[in-house]
N, C-alpha and C positions, 0 to 999 in steps of 0.2 A: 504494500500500500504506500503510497507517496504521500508525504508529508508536504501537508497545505505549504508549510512557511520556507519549504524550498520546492516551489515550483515556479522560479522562474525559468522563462523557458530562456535566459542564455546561461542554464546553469550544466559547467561540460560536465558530460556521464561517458562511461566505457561501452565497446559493446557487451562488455561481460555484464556490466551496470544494466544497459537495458534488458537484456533478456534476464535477469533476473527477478526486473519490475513487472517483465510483463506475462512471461512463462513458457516466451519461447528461446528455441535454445541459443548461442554465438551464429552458429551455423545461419539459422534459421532467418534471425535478424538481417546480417550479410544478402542474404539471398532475399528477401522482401523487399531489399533498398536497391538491390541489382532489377528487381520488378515493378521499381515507383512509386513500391505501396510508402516506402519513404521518402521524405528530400533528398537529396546526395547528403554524405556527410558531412563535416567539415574535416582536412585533414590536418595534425600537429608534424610537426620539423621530422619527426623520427620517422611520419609515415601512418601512424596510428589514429583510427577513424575515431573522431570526436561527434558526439551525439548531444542533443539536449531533452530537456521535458517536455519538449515538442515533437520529438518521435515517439518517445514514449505514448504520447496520448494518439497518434496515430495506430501502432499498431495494436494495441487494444481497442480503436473505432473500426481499424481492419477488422478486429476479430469479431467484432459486431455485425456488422455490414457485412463481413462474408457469409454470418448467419442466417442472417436477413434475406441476401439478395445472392449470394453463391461468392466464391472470388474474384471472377472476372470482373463483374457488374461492380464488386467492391473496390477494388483498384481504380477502374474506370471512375469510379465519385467519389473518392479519395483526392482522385489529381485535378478533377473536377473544384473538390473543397477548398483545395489548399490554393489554386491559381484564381478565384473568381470574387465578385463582393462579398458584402456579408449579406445583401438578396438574393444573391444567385444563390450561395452556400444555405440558405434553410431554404428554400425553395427547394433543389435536390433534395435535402433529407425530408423536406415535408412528403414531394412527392413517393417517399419509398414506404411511409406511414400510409399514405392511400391507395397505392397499389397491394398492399397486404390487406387495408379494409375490403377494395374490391374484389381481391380473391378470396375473403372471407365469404361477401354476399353474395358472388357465385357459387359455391360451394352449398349456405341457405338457399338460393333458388331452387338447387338442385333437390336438396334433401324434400322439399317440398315438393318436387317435380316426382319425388319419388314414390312421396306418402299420394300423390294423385295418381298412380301407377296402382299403388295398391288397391286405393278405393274404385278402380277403374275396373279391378276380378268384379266388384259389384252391383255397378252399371255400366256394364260393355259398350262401346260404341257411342256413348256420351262425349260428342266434340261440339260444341254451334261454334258455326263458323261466323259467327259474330266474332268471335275470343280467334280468329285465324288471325295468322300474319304475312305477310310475303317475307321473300330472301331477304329484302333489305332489309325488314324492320326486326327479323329475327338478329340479322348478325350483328345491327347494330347493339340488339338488345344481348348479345352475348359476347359482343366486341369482339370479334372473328370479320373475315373477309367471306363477303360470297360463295369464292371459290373455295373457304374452306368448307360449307355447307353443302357444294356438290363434291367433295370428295368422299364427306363423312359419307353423303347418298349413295354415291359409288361403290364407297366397302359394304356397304349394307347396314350402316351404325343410324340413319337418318331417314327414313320413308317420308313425304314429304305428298301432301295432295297435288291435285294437279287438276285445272277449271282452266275455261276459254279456251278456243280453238290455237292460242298461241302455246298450248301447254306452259302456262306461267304459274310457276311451284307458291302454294298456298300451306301455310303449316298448319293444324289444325291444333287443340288443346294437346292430346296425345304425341303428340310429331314435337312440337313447343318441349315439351318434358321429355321426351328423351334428348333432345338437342342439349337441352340445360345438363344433362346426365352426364351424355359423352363429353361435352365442355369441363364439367368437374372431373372426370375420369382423364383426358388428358394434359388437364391443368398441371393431376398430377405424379404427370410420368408417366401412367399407362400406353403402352405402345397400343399402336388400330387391332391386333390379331388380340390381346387383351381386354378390351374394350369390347371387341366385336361376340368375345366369350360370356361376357357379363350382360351386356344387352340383350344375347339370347337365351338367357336365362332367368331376366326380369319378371318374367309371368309364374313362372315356379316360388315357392317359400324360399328353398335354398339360394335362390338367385337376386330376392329383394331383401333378404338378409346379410348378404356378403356384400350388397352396392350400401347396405343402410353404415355398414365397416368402412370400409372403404374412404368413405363419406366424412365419418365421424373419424377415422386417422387424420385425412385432409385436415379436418378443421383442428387438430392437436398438433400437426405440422407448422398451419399457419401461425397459433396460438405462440407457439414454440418461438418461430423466427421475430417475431413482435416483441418478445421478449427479449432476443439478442440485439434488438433494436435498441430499446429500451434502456439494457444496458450501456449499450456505447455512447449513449447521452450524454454525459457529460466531457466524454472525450472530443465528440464530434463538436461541442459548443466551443471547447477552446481550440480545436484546428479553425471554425467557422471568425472564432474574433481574430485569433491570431491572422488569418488571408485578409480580412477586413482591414485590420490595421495596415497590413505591409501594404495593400492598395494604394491606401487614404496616405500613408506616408511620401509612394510613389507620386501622388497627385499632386501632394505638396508642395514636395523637390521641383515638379517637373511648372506650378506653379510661379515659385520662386527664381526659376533660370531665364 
């Protein structure tokens, strides 16, 4: 744990020093900085990398943010954090707070889409096509591209009505809910030959039982990365002053010349 009354960040650390702040190893450090999840370092006369309490809270909002978002995506809004305002800088991290909401509320549509699945063994063939959609308004309403709505058709994950002489694809209640399904299903991870196991087994007990899991891991996943979120908080708020500052200082200098 770091102590509040030395966290200034031009206070020099080792790299032995940082990874023992933060609980990865020399190696590990070196190698993150070689990937830009750090700044460069600074180097001293003898050659030895000089670090401050500013990488420190970097690689512990890494460790957040890769939670969150995987590594790639971390690194990418890491270099993001550290090069941009301080609007830019919580703007990214806000939006990564709303992209876990909204895969949260996909995942409820789904569950929902499911318990309609169910209640559907008990009135068959219950769709009004009042409640229909067309392609566009489905994908918009599940933030997918058209063409991924005729692929899903294509594997056979999607049946989809079809009115007017132009054959223009109408979804109906039923068609709507399994859409929502396969969207949770490869939101997460599920490959199509996967997916396409589980769909056809939707109508059986053992097969709305393993989507109601499924379902409910998803939302312990999401629950989970929110939480690594979470944590990186207050790391991510001093990478966020610290790029703010070095901006506003830049603007200064570049003021004053």
């Amino acid at each position: 744990m770091i102590d509040p009354s030395e966290d200034a960040p031009g206070a020099a650390l080792r790299t032995v020093d940082v990874a023992r702040e933060t609980g990865y190893s020399v190696q590990q450090v070196r190698d993150l900085e070689r990937l830009g999840v750090l700044p460069p370092a600074a180097r001293a006369t003898n050659g030895y990398r000089s670090y401050t309490r500013l990488h420190v809270h970097a690689l512990r909002a890494y460790r957040g943010l890769a939670g969150a978002v995987g590594p790639v995506e971390a690194r990418r809004l890491l270099t993001e954090l550290r090069t941009g305002t301080i609007e830019e800088a919580a703007c990214a991290v806000s939006a990564v707070h709303v992209r876990l909401a909204r895969e949260r509320e996909e995942v409820l549509h789904a569950q929902r889409a499911l318990r309609a699945v169910r209640a559907e063994a008990d009135a068959p063939g219950f769709a009004p096509q009042d409640d229909a959609m067309t392609i566009t308004e489905l994908a918009g309403a599940l933030r997918v591209r058209p063409s991924t709505l005729r692929f899903w058709e294509q594997e056979g994950l999607v049946t989809p009505d079809r009115v007017t002489s132009l054959r223009a694809r109408r979804y109906g209640l039923a068609a709507i809910g399994a859409a929502r399904i396969v969207a949770a299903l490869r939101g997460a991870g599920y490959g199509v030959p996967a997916v396409r196991e589980v769909m056809d087994t939707l109508h059986r007990p053992e097969g709305l039982e393993e989507t109601a899991r499924v379902l409910s891991r998803r939302l312990d996943a999401i629950a989970a990365r929110g939480v690594a979120l979470l944590r990186a908080g207050a790391d991510l708020a001093s990478i966020v002053t610290s790029a703010g500052e070095r901006v506003t200082s830049a603007e200064d200098a570049a003021d004053r010349a």
